[in-house]
C-alpha positions as a Python dict, from the first residue, in 0.01 Angstrom:
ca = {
    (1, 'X'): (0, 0, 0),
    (2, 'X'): (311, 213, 14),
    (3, 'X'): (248, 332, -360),
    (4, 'X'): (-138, 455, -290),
    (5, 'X'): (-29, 611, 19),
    (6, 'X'): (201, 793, -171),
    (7, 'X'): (1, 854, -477),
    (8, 'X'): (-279, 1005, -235),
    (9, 'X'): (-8, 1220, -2),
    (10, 'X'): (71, 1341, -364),
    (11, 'X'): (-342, 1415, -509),
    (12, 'X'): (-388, 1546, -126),
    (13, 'X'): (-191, 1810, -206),
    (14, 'X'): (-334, 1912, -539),
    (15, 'X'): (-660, 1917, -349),
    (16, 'X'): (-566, 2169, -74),
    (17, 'X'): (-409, 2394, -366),
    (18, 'X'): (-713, 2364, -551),
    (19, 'X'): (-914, 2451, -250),
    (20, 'X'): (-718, 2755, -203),
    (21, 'X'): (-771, 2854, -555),
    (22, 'X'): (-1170, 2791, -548),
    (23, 'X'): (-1153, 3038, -192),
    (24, 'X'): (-1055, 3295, -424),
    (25, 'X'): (-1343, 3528, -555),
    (26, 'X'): (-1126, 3661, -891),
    (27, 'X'): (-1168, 3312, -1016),
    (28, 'X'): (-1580, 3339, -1076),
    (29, 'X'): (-1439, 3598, -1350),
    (30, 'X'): (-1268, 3318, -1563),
    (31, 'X'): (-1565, 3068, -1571),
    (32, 'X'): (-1405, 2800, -1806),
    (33, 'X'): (-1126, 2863, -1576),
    (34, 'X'): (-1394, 2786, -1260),
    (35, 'X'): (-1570, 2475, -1420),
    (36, 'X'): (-1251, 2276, -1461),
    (37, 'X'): (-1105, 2292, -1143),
    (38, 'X'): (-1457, 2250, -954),
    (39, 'X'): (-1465, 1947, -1160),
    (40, 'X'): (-1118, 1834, -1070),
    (41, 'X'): (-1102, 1941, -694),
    (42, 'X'): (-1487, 1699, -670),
    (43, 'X'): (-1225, 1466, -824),
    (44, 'X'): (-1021, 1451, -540),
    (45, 'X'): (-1246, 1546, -292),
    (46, 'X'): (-1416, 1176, -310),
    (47, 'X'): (-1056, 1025, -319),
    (48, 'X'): (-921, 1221, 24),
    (49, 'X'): (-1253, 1198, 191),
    (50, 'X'): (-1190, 810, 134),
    (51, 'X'): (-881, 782, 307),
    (52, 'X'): (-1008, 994, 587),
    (53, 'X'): (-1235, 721, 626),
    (54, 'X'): (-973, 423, 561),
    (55, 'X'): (-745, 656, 841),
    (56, 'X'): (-1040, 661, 1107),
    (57, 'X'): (-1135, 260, 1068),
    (58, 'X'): (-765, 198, 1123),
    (59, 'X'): (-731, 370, 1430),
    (60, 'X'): (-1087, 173, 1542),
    (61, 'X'): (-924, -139, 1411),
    (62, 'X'): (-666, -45, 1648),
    (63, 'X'): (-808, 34, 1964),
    (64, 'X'): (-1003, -276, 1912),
    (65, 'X'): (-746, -492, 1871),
    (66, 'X'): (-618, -340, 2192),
    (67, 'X'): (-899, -423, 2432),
    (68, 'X'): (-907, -772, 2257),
    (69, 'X'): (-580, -831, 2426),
    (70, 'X'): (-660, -671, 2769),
    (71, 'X'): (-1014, -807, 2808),
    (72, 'X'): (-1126, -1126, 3026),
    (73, 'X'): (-1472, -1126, 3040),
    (74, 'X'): (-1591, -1385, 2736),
    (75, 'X'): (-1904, -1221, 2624),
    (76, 'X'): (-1687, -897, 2561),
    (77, 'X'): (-1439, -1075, 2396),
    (78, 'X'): (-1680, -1214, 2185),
    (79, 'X'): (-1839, -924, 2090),
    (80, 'X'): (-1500, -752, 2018),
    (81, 'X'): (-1426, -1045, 1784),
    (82, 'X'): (-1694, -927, 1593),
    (83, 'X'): (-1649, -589, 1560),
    (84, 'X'): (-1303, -673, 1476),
    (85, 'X'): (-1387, -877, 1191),
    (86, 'X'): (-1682, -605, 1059),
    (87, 'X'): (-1370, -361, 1059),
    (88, 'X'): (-1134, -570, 915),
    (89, 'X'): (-1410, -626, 630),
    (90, 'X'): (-1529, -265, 598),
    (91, 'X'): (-1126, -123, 558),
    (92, 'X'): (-1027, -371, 289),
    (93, 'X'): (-1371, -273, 134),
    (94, 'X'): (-1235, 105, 178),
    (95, 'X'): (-910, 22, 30),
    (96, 'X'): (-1020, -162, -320),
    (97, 'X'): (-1235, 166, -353),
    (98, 'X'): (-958, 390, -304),
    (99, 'X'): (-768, 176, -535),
    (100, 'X'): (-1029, 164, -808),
    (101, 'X'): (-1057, 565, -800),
    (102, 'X'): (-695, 611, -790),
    (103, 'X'): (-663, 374, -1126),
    (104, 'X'): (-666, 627, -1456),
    (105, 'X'): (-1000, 681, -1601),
    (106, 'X'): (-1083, 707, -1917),
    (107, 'X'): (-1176, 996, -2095),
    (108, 'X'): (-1386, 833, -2338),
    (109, 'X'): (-1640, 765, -2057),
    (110, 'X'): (-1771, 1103, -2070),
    (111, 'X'): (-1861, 1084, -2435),
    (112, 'X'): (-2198, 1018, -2574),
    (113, 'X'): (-2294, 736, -2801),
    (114, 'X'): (-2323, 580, -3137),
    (115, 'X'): (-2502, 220, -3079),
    (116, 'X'): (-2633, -15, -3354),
    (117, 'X'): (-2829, -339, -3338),
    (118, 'X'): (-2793, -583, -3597),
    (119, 'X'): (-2984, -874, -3638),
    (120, 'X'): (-2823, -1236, -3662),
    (121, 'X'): (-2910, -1546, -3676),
    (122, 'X'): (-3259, -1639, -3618),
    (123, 'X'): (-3421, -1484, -3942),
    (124, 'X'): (-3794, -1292, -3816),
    (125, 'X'): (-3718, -1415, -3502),
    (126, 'X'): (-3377, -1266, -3434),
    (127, 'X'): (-3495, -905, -3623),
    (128, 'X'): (-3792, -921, -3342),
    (129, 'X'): (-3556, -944, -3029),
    (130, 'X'): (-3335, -653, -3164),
    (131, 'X'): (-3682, -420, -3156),
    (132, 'X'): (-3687, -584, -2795),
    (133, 'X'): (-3306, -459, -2737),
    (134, 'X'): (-3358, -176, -2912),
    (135, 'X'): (-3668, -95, -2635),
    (136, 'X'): (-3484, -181, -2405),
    (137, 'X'): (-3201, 73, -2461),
    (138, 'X'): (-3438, 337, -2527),
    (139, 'X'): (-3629, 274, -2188),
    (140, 'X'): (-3261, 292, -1986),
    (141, 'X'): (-3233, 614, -2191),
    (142, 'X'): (-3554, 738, -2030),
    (143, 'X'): (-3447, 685, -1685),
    (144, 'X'): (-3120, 817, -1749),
    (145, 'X'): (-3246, 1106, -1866),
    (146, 'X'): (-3037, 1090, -2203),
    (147, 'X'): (-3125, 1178, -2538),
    (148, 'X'): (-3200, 911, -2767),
    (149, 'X'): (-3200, 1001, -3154),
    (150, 'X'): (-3253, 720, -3461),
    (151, 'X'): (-2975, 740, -3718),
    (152, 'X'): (-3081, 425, -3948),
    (153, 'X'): (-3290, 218, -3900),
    (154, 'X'): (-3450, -99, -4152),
    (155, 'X'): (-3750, -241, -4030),
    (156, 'X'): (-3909, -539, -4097),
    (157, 'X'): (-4290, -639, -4189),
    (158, 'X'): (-4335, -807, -3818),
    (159, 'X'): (-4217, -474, -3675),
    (160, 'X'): (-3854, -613, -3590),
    (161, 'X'): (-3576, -456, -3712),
    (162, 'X'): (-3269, -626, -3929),
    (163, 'X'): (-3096, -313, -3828),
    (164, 'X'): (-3142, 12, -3595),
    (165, 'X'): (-2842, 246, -3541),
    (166, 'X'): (-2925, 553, -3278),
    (167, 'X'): (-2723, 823, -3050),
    (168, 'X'): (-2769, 863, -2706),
    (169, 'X'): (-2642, 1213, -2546),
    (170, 'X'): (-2621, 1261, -2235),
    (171, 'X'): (-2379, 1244, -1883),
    (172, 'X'): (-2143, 971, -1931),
    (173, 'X'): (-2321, 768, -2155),
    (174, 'X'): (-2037, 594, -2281),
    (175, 'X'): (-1887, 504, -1958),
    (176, 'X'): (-2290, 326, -1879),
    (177, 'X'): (-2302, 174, -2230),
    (178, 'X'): (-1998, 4, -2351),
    (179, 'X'): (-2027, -317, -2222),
    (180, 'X'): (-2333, -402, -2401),
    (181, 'X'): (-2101, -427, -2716),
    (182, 'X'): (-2140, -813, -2791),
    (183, 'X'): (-2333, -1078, -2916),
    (184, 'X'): (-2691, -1080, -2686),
    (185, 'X'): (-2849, -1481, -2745),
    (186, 'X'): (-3218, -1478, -2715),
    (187, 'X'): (-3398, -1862, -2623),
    (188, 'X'): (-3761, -1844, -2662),
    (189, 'X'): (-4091, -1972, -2859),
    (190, 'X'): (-4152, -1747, -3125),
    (191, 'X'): (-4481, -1615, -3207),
    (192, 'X'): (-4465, -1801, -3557),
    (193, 'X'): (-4381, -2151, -3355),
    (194, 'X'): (-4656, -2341, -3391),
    (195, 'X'): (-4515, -2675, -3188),
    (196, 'X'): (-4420, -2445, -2916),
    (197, 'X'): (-4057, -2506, -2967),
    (198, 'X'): (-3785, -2297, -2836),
    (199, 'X'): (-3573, -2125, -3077),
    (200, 'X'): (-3235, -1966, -3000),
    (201, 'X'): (-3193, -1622, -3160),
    (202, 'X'): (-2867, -1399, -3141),
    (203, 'X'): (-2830, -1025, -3249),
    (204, 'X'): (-2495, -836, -3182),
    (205, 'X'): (-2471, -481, -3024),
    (206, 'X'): (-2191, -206, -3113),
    (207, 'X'): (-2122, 114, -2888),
    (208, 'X'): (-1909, 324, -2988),
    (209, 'X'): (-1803, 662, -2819),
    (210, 'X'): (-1932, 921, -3094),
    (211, 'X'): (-1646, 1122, -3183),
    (212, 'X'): (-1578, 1516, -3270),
    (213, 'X'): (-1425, 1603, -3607),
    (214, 'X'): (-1094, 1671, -3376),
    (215, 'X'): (-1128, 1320, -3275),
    (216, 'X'): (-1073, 1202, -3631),
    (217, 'X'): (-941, 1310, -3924),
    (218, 'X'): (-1144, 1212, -4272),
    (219, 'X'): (-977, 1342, -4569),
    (220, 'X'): (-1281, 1372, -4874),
    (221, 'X'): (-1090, 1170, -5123),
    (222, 'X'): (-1128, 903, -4916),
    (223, 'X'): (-1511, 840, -4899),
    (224, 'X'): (-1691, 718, -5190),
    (225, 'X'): (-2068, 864, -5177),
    (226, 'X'): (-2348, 750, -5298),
    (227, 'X'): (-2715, 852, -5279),
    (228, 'X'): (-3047, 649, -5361),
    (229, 'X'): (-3394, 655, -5262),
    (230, 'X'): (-3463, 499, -4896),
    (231, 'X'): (-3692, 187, -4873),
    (232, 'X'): (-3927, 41, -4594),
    (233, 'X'): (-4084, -301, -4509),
    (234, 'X'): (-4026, -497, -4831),
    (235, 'X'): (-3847, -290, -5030),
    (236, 'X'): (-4122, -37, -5120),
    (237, 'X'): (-3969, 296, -5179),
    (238, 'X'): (-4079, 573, -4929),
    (239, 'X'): (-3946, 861, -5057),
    (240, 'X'): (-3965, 1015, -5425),
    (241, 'X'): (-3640, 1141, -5415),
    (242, 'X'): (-3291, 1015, -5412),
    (243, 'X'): (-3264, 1099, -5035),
    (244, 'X'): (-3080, 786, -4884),
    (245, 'X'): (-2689, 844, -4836),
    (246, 'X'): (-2428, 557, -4849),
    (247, 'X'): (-2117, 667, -4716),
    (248, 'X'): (-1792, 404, -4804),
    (249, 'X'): (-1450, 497, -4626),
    (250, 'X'): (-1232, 362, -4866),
    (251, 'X'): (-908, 285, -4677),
    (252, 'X'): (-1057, 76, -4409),
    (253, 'X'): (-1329, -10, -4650),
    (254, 'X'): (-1663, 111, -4360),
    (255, 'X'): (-1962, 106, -4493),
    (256, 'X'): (-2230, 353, -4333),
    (257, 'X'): (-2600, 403, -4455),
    (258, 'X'): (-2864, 675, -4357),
    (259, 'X'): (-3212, 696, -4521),
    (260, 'X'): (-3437, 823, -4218),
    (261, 'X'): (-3434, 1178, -4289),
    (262, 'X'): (-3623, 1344, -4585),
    (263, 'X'): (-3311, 1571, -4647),
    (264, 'X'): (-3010, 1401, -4835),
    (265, 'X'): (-2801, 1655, -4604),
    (266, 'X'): (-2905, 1583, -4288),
    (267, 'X'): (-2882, 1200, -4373),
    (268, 'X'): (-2526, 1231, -4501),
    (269, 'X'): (-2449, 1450, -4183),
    (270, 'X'): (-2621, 1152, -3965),
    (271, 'X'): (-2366, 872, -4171),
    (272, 'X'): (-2085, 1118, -4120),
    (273, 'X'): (-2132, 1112, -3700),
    (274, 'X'): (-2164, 698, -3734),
    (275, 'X'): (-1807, 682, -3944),
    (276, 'X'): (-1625, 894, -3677),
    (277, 'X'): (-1723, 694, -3481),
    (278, 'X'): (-1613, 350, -3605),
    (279, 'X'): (-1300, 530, -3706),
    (280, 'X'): (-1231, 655, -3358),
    (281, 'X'): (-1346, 317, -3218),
    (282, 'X'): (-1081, 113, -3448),
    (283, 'X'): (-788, 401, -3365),
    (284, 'X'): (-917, 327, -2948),
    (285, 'X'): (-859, -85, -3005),
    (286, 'X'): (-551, -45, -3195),
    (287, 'X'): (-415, 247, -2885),
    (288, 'X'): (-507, -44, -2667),
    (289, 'X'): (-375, -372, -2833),
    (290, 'X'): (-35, -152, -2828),
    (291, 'X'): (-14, 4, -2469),
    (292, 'X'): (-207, -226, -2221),
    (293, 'X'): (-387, -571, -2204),
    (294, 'X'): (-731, -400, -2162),
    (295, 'X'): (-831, -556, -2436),
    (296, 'X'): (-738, -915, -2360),
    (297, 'X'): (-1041, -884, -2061),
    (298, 'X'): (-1385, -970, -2179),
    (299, 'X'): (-1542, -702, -2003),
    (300, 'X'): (-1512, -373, -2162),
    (301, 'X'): (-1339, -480, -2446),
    (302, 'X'): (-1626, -449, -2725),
    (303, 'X'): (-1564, -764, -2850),
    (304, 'X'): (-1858, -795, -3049),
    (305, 'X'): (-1796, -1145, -3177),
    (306, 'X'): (-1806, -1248, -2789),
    (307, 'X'): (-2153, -1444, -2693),
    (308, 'X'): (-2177, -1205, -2414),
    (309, 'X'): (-2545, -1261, -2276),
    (310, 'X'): (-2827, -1477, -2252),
    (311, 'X'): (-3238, -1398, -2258),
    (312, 'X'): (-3391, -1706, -2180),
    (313, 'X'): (-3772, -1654, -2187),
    (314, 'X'): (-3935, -1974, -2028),
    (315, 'X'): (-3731, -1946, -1718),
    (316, 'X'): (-3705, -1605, -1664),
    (317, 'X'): (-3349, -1521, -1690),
    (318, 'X'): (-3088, -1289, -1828),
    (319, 'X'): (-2759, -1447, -1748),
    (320, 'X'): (-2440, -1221, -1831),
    (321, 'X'): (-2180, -1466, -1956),
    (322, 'X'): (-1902, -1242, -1884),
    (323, 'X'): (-1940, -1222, -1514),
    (324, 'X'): (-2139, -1516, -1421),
    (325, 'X'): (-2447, -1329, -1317),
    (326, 'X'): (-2809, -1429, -1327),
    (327, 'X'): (-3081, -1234, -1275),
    (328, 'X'): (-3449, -1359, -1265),
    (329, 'X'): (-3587, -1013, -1370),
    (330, 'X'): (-3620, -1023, -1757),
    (331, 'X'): (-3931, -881, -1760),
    (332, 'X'): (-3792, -551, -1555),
    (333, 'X'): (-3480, -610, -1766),
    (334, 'X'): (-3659, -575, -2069),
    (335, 'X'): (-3799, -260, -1940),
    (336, 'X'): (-3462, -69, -1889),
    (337, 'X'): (-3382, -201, -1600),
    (338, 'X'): (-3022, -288, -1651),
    (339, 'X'): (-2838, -128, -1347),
    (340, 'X'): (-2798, -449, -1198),
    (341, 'X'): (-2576, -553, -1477),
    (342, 'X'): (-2417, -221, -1579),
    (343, 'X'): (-2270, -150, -1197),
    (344, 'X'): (-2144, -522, -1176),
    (345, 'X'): (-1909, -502, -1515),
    (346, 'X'): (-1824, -168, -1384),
    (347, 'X'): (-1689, -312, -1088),
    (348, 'X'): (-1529, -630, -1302),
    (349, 'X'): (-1392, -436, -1485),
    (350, 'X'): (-1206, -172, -1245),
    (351, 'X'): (-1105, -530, -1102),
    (352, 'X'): (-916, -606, -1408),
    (353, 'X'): (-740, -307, -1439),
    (354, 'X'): (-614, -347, -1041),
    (355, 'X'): (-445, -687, -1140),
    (356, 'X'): (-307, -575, -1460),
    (357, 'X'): (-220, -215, -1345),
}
C-alpha cells in the first residue's frame, strides 16, 4: 500500500491547492477557468474523503485490537471479535475503492454514443428481439435522462428490425453503455412456432463513443458517396427522391447508410457522425492492443464477436456470460432495467485493471 499512500499524499496536495484557488473570488471571473477545477477538486475530494475514512477505521481497528488483548470477560471478547472482523471487512472494502478511483479513467467515458443493433441469426425471429433490445435501450435512456435520436434504422414487416443504429447524449453515456457491445443470445418460442418449440436467436450490439471532427481526421478523397432513394418493409420505396446516403470509407473499407431523414443533407451529416465513430473506435482498439492488455479482458473490451449474454424466456433469466451473473428479472430487464448488470461489469472491470495495473 506504500504506492497509494504515496500517490494520495501526492493528489492530497493538489486538493488543498485547488481549494485555495476555489476560496478565491477573482476566479468566478474566468468561468471556463472555474468549471474545470470544480470538476477536478470533486475529483479529489471523493478520493481524500476516502482515506479519511480508511485513516479513522484503522485507528478503530486499532483500539479494538487493543482491548481484545486486555479483556477477560468472554461475552466482551466475543463481541470484540466481531467488531473486529466487521472492521477488518469494511477497511479492505475502503481500500479496493480507493484503489479503483486512484486507477486512470478514461476519458472516453464522458462521451456520448453511437449504438447499432444488428440482427443475426434467427431470421424474423432474431430481427424481433433486436426491436426488444432496441426498447430496451431506449427505456434505460428514459431513466437516465439521455437523449435518444434514430440514425438508421431498416425495419421489418413483423415490426422487428434487421438493423437500428441511434445516439444517445447525455452524462457519461459511454462510460454506462460500452459493455453491451457483444453478441446478446435470445432462447424463446416465437410467435410463428406453432409446436411451441424454443428457438435460439442472437443479435450483436456495437457502442461506440461518438467522436468530434478533432477526434478524427477524414480526408474527402477518401469516402466514396453514394445517394439512392430509402426503402421500408419490403423494399417499397418511401421517398420520391434520391434521399438515402451511403457513405464508403475507402481505406478501411466502412460502410455507413442513412435513409431516415427526408433531407439528403441531414442523412449524409447523420452517416458522417456513425463513421467517426467506427474510425475513432478502431484508432481506441488499436491504442489499446499496443499500450495495455485491456483488451485481452472480456469485459469492456467491445468484443462484439463475444456471446456475451443470454435472454432465456421460459425461465425467466438474463444471465451475463461475462461475469457469471443471473438475474431472474427479464421482464424488468426488458424494461430498462439494466443497473444491476451495468454496476457489476463496472466493478469487473475496475477489477481487471487493479491486477493488470
Amino acid at each position: 500500500m506504500e504506492l497509494v499512500e504515496n500517490k494520495v499524499k501526492q493528489l492530497t496536495e493538489e486538493y488543498n491547492q485547488l481549494k485555495q484557488e476555489l476560496s478565491d473570488v477573482a476566479i468566478f471571473n474566468d468561468q471556463q477557468k472555474y468549471k474545470t477545477i470544480s470538476k477536478r477538486f470533486n475529483e479529489l475530494d471523493e478520493i481524500v474523503n476516502l482515506h479519511q475514512e480508511i485513516r479513522v477505521t484503522e485507528s478503530a481497528l486499532k483500539d479494538n485490537k487493543g482491548l481484545n488483548e486486555s479483556e477477560s470477560d468472554p461475552e466482551m471478547l466475543e463481541l470484540i471479535k466481531d467488531e473486529l472482523q466487521q472492521l477488518e471487512q469494511e477497511l479492505a472494502e475502503k481500500q479496493r475503492e480507493l484503489v479503483a478511483l486512484l486507477l486512470p479513467k478514461d476519458p472516453n467515458n464522458e462521451k456520448n454514443a453511437i449504438v447499432e443493433i444488428r440482427a443475426g441469426t434467427g431470421g424474423e425471429e432474431a430481427a424481433l428481439f433486436a426491436a426488444d433490445l432496441f426498447r430496451m435501450y431506449s427505456y434505460y435512456a428514459e431513466k437516465k435522462k439521455w437523449k435518444l435520436k434514430v440514425l438508421h434504422s431498416n425495419e421489418t414487416g413483423l415490426g422487428g428490425f434487421k438493423e437500428a443504429v441511434f445516439s444517445l447524449e447525455g452524462k457519461n453515456v459511454y462510460g454506462d453503455m460500452r459493455y453491451e457491445s457483444g453478441v446478446h443470445r435470445v432462447q424463446r418460442v416465437p410467435d410463428t412456432e406453432s409446436s411451441g418449440r424454443i428457438h435460439t436467436s442472437a443479435i450483436s450490439v456495437a457502442v461506440l463513443p461518438e467522436a468530434e471532427p478533432v477526434d478524427v481526421q477524414i480526408e474527402d478523397k477518401d469516402l466514396k458517396v453514394d445517394v439512392y432513394r430509402s426503402s421500408g418493409c419490403g423494399g417499397q420505396s418511401v421517398n420520391t427522391t434520391d434521399s438515402a446516403v451511403r457513405i464508403t470509407h475507402v481505406p478501411t473499407s466502412i460502410v455507413v447508410t442513412c435513409q431516415d431523414e427526408k433531407s439528403q443533407i441531414k442523412n449524409r451529416n447523420k452517416a458522417m457522425s456513425v463513421l467517426r465513430a467506427k474510425l475513432f473506435d478502431k484508432e481506441i482498439a488499436r491504442q489499446e492492443q499496443e499500450t495495455s492488455s485491456a483488451r485481452k479482458s472480456q469485459v469492456g473490451t467491445g468484443d462484439r464477436s463475444a456471446k456475451i449474454r443470454t435472454y432465456n424466456f421460459s425461465q425467466n433469466r438474463v444471465t451475463d456470460h461475462r461475469i457469471n451473473l443471473t438475474s431472474y428479472k427479464l421482464e424488468q430487464i426488458l424494461s430498462g432495467e439494466i443497473d444491476e448488470f451495468t454496476s457489476a461489469l463496472k466493478l469487473a472491470h475496475k477489477n481487471e485493471m487493479m491486477k493488470t495495473d
